[in-house]
TIDOTI-83900 format. One record per residue (C-alpha): y, x, z. Coordinates in pm, whole numbers, padded with zeros to 5 digits, always signed. Example, Ala and Ser with C-alpha at 12.3 -4.5 7.8 and 13.67 -1.06 7.14 Angstrom:
2
-00450+01230+00780/-00106+01367+00714/
REM end
This chain:
312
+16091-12590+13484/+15822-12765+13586/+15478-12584+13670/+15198-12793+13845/+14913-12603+14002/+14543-12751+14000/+14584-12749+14429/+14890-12892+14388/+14714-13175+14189/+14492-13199+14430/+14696-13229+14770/+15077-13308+14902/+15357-13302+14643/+15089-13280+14364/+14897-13565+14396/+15280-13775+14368/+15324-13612+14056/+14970-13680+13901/+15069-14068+14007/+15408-14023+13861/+15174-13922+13527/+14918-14188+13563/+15215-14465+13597/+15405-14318+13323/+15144-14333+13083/+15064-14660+13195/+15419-14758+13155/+15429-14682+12816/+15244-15023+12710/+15564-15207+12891/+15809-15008+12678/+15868-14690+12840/+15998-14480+12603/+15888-14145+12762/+15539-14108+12871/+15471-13825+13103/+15153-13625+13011/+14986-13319+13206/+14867-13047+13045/+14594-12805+13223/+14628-12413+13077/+14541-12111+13304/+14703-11819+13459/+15047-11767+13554/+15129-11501+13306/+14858-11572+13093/+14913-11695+12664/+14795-12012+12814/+15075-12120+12994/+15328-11962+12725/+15214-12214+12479/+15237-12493+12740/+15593-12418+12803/+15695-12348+12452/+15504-12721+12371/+15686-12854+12687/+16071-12778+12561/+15921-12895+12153/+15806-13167+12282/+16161-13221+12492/+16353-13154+12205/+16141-13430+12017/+16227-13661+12329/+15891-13788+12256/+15658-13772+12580/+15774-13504+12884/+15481-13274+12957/+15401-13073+13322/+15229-12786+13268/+14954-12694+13493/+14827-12369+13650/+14474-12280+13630/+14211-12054+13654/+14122-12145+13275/+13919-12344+13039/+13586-12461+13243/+13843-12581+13473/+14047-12746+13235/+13774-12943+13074/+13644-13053+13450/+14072-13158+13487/+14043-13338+13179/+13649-13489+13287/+13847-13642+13639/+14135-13756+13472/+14341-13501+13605/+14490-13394+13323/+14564-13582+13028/+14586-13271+12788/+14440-12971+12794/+14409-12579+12664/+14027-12457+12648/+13848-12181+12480/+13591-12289+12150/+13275-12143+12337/+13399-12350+12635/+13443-12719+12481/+13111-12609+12273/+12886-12701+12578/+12957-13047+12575/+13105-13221+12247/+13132-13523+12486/+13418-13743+12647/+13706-13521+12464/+13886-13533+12155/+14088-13246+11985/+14468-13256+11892/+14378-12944+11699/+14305-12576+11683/+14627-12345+11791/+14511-11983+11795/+14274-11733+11838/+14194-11526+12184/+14079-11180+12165/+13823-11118+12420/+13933-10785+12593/+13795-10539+12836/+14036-10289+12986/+13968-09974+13175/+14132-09689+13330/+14183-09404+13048/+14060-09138+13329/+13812-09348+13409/+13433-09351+13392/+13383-09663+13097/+13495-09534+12720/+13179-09763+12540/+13025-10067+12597/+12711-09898+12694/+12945-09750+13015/+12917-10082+13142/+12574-10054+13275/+12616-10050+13644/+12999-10037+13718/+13180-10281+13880/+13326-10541+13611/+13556-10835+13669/+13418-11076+13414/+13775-11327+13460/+13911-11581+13662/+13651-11830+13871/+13573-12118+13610/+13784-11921+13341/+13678-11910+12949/+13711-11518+13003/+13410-11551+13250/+13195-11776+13045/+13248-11513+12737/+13190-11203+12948/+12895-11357+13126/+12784-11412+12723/+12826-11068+12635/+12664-10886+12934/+12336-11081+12885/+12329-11017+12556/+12343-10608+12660/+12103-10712+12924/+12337-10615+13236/+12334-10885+13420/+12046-10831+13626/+11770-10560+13640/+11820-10209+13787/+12136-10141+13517/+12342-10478+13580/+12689-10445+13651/+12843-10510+13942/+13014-10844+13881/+13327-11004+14041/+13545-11286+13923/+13933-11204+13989/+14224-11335+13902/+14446-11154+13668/+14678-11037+13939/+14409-10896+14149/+14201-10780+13883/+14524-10576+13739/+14580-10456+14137/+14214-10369+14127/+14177-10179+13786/+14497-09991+13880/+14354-09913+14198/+14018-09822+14084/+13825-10063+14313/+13697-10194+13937/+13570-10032+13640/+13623-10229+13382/+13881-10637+13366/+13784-10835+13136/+14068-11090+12990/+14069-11355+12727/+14401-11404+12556/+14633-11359+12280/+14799-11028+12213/+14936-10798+12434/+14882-10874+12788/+15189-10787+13018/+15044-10719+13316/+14883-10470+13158/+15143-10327+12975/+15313-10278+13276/+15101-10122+13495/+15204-09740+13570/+14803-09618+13517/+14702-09581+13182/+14430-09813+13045/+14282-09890+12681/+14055-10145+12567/+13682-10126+12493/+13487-10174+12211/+13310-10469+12256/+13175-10521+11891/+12847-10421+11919/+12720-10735+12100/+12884-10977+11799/+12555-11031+11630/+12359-11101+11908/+12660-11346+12047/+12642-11479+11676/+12302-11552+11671/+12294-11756+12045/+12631-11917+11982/+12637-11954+11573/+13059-12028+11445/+13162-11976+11758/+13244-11580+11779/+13439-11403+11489/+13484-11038+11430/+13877-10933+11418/+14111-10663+11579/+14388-10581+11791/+14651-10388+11606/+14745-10052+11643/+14970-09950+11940/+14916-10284+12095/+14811-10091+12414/+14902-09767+12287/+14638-09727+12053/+14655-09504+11752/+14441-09703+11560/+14312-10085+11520/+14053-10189+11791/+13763-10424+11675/+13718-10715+11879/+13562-11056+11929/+13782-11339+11861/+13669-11703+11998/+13906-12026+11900/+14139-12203+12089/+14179-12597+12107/+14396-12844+12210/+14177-13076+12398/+14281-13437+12505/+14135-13756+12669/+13996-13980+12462/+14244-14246+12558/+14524-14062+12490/+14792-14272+12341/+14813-14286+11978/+15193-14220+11969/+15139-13958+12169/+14886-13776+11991/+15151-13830+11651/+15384-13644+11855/+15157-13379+11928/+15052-13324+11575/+15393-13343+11410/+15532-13054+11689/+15217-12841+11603/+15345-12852+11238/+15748-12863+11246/+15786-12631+11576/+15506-12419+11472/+15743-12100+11471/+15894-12194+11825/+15492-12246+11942/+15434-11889+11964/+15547-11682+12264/+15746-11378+12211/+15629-11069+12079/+15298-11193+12016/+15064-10980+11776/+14773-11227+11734/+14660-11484+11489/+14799-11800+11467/+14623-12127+11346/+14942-12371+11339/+14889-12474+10994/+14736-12821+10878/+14430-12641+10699/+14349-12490+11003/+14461-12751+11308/+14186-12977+11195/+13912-12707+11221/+13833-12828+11564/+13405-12860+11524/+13184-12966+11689/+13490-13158+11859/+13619-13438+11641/+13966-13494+11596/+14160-13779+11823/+14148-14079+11559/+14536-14089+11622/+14605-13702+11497/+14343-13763+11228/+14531-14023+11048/+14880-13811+11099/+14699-13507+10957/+14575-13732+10666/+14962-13898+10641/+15124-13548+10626/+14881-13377+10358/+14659-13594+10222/
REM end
């Protein structure tokens, strides 16, 4: 298994394997038949890097391109990986790619996240109101789940004035350690459904209610933010949770190769059972009516024409 980590990238072993990638998508001009792509997601133990390992072994089956998955902290890095050619492909949040259409292309539109604040069941956050000067971990430094939070707190006004909450940016190991611990209030995560490392904490937790800001998210960020739930029993739940949904896309370089983007497409569609990790409860969008619904990002022209070839 092969997991690349944005410091790996960076320094030692790393940077030999982002030349390996550069050469051996150079190579595929001179008849290579296996171009080597990277693909920035998030977390360890985040939905992100599911879906890049379960499109890693598709795409190995295929015997198509190989494809190293790498760590981050989440979509605002990712589009900065893809910006310095760091990555060639690359997982990021709808909000996220949203602030700047520019230099990226979309391979298409895989699932939806569920934007989800957890606190401690005995603790002192039940409503979104609670919020108002407790110590919140909006996400991961340079993570979708911060950019969203960040959102949603401004549009409650608490992120500044005498009611702002206390804000940190964790990672989802420490942030778990911390909720558990009650150093936090309230984590905030952005991700399919369920979330281990909650589920297997030993302190009860259940999520918030975070509905209440949707229109005024709606009306700053318009067909970007979608009302939805998260099932019953998910965390324990007797009963459905409403929740804010954002879009994920598949974001690649604009120079992408145009086999490889085929690839990419026609795995989306024929492995689109094997594309979703296990036990997941969340919506899927691996179908061809809703791949392409990647605005304002346009389609890479390559995908586009194998979209059009497969259904018209």
């Amino acid at each position: 298994m092969v997991i690349l980590t944005r410091r790996g990238l960076l320094f030692g072993a790393g940077a030999a394997s982002a030349a390996a990638a550069t050469f051996a998508l150079a190579g595929c001009s001179l008849g290579q038949p296996s171009p080597r792509i990277r693909m920035a997601c998030g977390e360890q133990g985040g939905t992100y890097v599911q879906f890049g390992e379960l499109l890693r072994e598709a795409l190995r089956r295929d015997g198509t391109t190989g494809l190293d998955v790498v760590t981050t902290g989440g979509s605002v890095e990712n589009l900065a990986m893809l910006q310095a050619r760091d990555a060639e492909l690359a997982i990021v949040l709808a909000d996220a790619a949203a602030t700047d259409a520019q230099n990226k292309v979309a391979i298409g539109r895989v699932y939806q996240n569920y934007l989800q604040c957890f606190v401690r069941s005995d603790g002192p956050v039940s409503a979104i109101g609670d919020l108002a000067g407790r110590r919140v971990s909006v996400g991961a430094p340079q993570s979708g789940a911060a950019l969203t939070a960040r959102r949603l707190l401004g549009t409650l006004g608490l992120l500044e004035g005498a009611g702002a909450s206390v804000i940190s940016e964790l990672y989802l190991d420490e942030a778990v350690s911390a909720l558990e611990a009650g150093t936090v209030d309230a984590i905030f995560w952005s991700g399919g459904l369920p979330l281990p490392a909650v589920q297997d904490l030993n302190t009860a937790v259940e999520l918030v209610d975070l509905t209440d800001a949707l229109p005024a998210l709606e009306l700053e960020h318009p067909g970007v933010y979608t009302l939805t739930a998260v099932p019953a029993s998910t965390y324990g739940s007797a009963e459905a949770v409403p929740a804010i949904g954002v879009s994920n896309y598949l974001l690649a370089r604009p120079d992408l190769p145009d086999q490889v983007a085929r690839a990419l497409v026609d795995v989306l569609i024929r492995d689109a059972a094997q594309l979703v990790p296990e036990g997941s409860l969340g919506v899927q969008y691996l179908t061809a009516s809703n791949l392409i619904d990647t605005l304002p990002i346009a389609l890479h022209p390559a995908a586009q024409r194998r979209y059009r070839e497969l259904y018209g």
